[in-house]
C-alpha positions as CSV (number, residue, x, y, z in Angstrom):
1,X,181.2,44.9,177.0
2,X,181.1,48.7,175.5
3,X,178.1,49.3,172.9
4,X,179.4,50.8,170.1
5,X,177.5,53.6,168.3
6,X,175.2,53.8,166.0
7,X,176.5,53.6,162.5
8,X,176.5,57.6,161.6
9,X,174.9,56.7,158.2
10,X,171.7,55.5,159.8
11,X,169.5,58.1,161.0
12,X,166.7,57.5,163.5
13,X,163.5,58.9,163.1
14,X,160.1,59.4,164.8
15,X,157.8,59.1,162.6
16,X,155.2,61.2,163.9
17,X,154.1,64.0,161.0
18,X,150.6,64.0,159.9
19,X,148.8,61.9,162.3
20,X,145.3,62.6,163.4
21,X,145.5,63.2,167.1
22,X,144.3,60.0,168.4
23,X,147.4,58.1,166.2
24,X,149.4,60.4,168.1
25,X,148.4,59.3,171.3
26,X,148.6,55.8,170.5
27,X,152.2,56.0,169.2
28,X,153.8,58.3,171.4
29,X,151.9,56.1,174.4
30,X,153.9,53.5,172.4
31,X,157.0,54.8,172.9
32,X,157.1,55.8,175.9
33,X,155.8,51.8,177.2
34,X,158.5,50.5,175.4
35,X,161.2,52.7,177.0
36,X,159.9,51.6,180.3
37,X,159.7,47.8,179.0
38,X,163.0,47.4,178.2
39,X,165.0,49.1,180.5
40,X,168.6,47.8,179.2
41,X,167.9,49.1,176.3
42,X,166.5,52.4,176.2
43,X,169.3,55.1,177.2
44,X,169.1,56.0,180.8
45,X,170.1,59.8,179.7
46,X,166.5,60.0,178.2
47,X,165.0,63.3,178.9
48,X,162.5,63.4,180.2
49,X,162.0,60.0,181.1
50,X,159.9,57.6,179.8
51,X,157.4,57.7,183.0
52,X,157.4,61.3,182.4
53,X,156.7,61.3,179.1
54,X,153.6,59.0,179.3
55,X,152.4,60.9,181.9
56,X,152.1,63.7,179.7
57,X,150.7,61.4,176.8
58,X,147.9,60.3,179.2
59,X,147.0,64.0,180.3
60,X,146.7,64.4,176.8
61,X,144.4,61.8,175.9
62,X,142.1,62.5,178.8
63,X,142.0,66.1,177.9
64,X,141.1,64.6,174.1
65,X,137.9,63.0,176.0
66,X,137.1,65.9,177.7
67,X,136.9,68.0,174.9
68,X,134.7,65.0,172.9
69,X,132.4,65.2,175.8
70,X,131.9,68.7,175.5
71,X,131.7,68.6,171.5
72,X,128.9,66.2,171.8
73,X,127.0,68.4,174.6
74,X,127.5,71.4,172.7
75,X,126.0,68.7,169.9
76,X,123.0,68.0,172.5
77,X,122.0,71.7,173.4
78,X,122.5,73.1,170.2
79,X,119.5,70.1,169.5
80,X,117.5,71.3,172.7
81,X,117.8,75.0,171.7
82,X,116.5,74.5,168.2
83,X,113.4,72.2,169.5
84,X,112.6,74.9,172.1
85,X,112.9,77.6,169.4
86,X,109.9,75.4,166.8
87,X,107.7,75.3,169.7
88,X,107.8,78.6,171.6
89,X,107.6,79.6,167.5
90,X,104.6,77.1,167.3
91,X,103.0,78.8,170.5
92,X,103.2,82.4,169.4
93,X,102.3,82.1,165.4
94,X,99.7,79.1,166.1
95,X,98.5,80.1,169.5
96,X,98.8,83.5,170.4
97,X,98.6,85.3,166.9
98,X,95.2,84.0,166.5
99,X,94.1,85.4,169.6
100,X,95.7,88.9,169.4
101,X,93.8,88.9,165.8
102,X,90.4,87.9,167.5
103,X,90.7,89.9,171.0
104,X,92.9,93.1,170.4
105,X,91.5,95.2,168.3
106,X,93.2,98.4,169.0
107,X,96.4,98.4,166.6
108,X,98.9,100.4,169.0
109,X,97.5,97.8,171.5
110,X,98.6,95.4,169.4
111,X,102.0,97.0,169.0
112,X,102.6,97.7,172.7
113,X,102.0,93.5,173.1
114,X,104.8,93.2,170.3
115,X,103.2,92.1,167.2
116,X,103.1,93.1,164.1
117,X,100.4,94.5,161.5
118,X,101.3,93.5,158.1
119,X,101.5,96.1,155.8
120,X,101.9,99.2,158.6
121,X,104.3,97.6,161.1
122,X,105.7,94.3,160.8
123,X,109.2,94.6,159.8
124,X,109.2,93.9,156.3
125,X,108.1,97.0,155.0
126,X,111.3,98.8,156.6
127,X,109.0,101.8,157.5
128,X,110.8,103.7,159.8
129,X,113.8,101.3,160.1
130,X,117.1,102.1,159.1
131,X,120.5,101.7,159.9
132,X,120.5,105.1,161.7
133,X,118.4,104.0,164.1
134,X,118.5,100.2,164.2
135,X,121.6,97.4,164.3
136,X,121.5,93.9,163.7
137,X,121.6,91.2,166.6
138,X,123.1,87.9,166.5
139,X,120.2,85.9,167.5
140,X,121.5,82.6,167.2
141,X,124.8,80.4,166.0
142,X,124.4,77.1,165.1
143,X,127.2,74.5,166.0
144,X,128.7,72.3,163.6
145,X,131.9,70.2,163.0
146,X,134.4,73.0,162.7
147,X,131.6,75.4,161.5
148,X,129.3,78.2,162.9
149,X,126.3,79.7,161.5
150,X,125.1,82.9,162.5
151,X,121.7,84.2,162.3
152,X,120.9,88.1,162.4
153,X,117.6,90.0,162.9
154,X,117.2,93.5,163.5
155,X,117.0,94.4,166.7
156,X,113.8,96.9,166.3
157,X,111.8,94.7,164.0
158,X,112.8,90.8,164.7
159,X,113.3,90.1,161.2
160,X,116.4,88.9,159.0
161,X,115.7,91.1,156.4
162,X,117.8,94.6,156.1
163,X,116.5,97.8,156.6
164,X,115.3,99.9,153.5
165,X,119.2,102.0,153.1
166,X,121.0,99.0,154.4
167,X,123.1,97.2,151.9
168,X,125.1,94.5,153.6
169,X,125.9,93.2,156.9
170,X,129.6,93.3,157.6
171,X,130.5,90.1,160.3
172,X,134.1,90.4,162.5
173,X,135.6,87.6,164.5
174,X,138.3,87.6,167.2
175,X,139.6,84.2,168.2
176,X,141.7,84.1,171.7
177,X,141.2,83.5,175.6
178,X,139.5,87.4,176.4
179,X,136.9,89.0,175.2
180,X,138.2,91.9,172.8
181,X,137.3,95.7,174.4
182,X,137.7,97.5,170.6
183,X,136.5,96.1,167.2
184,X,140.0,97.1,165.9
185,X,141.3,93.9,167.3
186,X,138.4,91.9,165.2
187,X,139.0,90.8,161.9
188,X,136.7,91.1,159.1
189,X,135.6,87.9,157.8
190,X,132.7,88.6,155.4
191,X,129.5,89.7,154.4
192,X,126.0,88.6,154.7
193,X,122.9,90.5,152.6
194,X,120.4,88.8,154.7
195,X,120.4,87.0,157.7
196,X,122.2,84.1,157.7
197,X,126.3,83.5,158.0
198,X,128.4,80.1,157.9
199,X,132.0,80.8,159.6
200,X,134.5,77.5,158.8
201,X,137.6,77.0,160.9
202,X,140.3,74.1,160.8
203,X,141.2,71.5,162.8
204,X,143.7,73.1,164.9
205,X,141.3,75.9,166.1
206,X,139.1,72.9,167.8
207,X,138.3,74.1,171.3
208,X,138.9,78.1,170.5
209,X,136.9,80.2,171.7
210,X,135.4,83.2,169.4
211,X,133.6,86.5,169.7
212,X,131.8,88.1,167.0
213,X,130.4,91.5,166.4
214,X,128.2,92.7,162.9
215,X,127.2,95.9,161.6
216,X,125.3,97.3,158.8
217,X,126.6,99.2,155.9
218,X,124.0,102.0,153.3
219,X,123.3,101.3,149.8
220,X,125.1,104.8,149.1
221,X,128.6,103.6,150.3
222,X,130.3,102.8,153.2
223,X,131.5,106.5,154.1
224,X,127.5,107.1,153.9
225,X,127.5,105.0,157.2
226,X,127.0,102.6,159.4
227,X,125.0,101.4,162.4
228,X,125.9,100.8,165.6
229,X,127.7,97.6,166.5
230,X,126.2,94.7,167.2
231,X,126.1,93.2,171.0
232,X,129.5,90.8,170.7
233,X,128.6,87.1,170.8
234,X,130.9,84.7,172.2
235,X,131.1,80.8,170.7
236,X,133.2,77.6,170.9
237,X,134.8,76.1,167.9
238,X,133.3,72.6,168.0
């Protein structure tokens, strides 16, 4: 017996706008079972079939646990990296600093082991430190759900704080698969007066990777100039 059609007044839909990803497995895996479950009824002009098309739902959702696992190592390290930062921190200020003050007295000694002496050389007082002959590094980003934040010190004195003509840090981003060769392909994303930056992405950019690059700008104005570029930093949107 022929099937007839479909009455042309009934449309058939999919159903499958704004579901998280994991819905979308689910369903689609749905779909694509039932096809193959009931054979006499499913068209056999489906394309691509329905054993093709949950094979491509379950390279999907084991490339969804991949990427989980690697959120929640990124998750781990980013942990690790901040306990090792409080106790080398703890073994230099608690430890060492004492010592230096006790042992060394000869201040360019002290200098040539890389401390500081309040007051004459320590980073704070910006003597000697500007944005002619310093730039800021990115010493750190944090990882967070669909968040990064940055953390900049200068890269002569250690400290977050800018140099004494230094009036902002400007922060670019590039998101893609390479590492960009010219800043002109970076996007400006904002500003930081000290040393601290929070980037916020969306859910599609999950997985992306990202470089960023910073430079300081003077009090006077930007065309009274800048300091060098920043070494780029590479992250992963997590």
């Amino acid at each position: 017996m022929k099937k007839k059609n479909l009455d042309p007044k009934i449309e058939v839909t999919a159903n499958l706008e704004g579901l998280t990803k994991p819905q979308f497995v689910v369903i689609t895996g749905g779909i694509a079972q039932a096809a193959i479950d009931n054979p006499t009824v499913a068209p056999t002009t489906l394309d691509p079939t329905p054993a093709a098309l949950k094979a491509e739902v379950q390279i999907m959702a084991a490339l969804m646990v991949a990427a989980q696992n690697l959120v929640q190592q990124l998750r781990n390290n980013t942990e690790l990296i901040n306990k090792s930062l409080k106790i080398i921190n703890d073994f230099i200020v608690s430890g060492w600093v004492p010592e230096i003050q006790k042992k060394v007295t000869n201040p360019e000694d002290i200098k040539l082991l890389g401390f500081g002496i309040k007051g004459v050389f320590d980073g704070h007082s910006g003597s000697g430190v500007s944005i002619t002959n310093s730039k800021p590094d990115i010493s750190n980003v944090e990882y967070r759900h669909l968040e990064h934040i940055l953390t900049f010190r200068n890269n002569i004195t250690g400290h977050i704080g800018l140099p004494y003509d230094g009036l902002r840090i400007d922060i670019y981003e590039y998101i893609g698969t390479t590492e960009p060769t010219d800043i002109k392909k970076m996007t400006y994303i904002g500003s930081a007066s000290r040393g601290k930056f929070t980037n916020h992405f969306t859910e599609d950019q999950l997985g992306q990777k990202v470089w960023y690059i910073a430079v300081y700008v003077g009090k006077k104005s930007a065309a009274d100039g800048s300091s060098e570029l920043s070494v780029k930093v590479q992250a992963t949107v997590v």
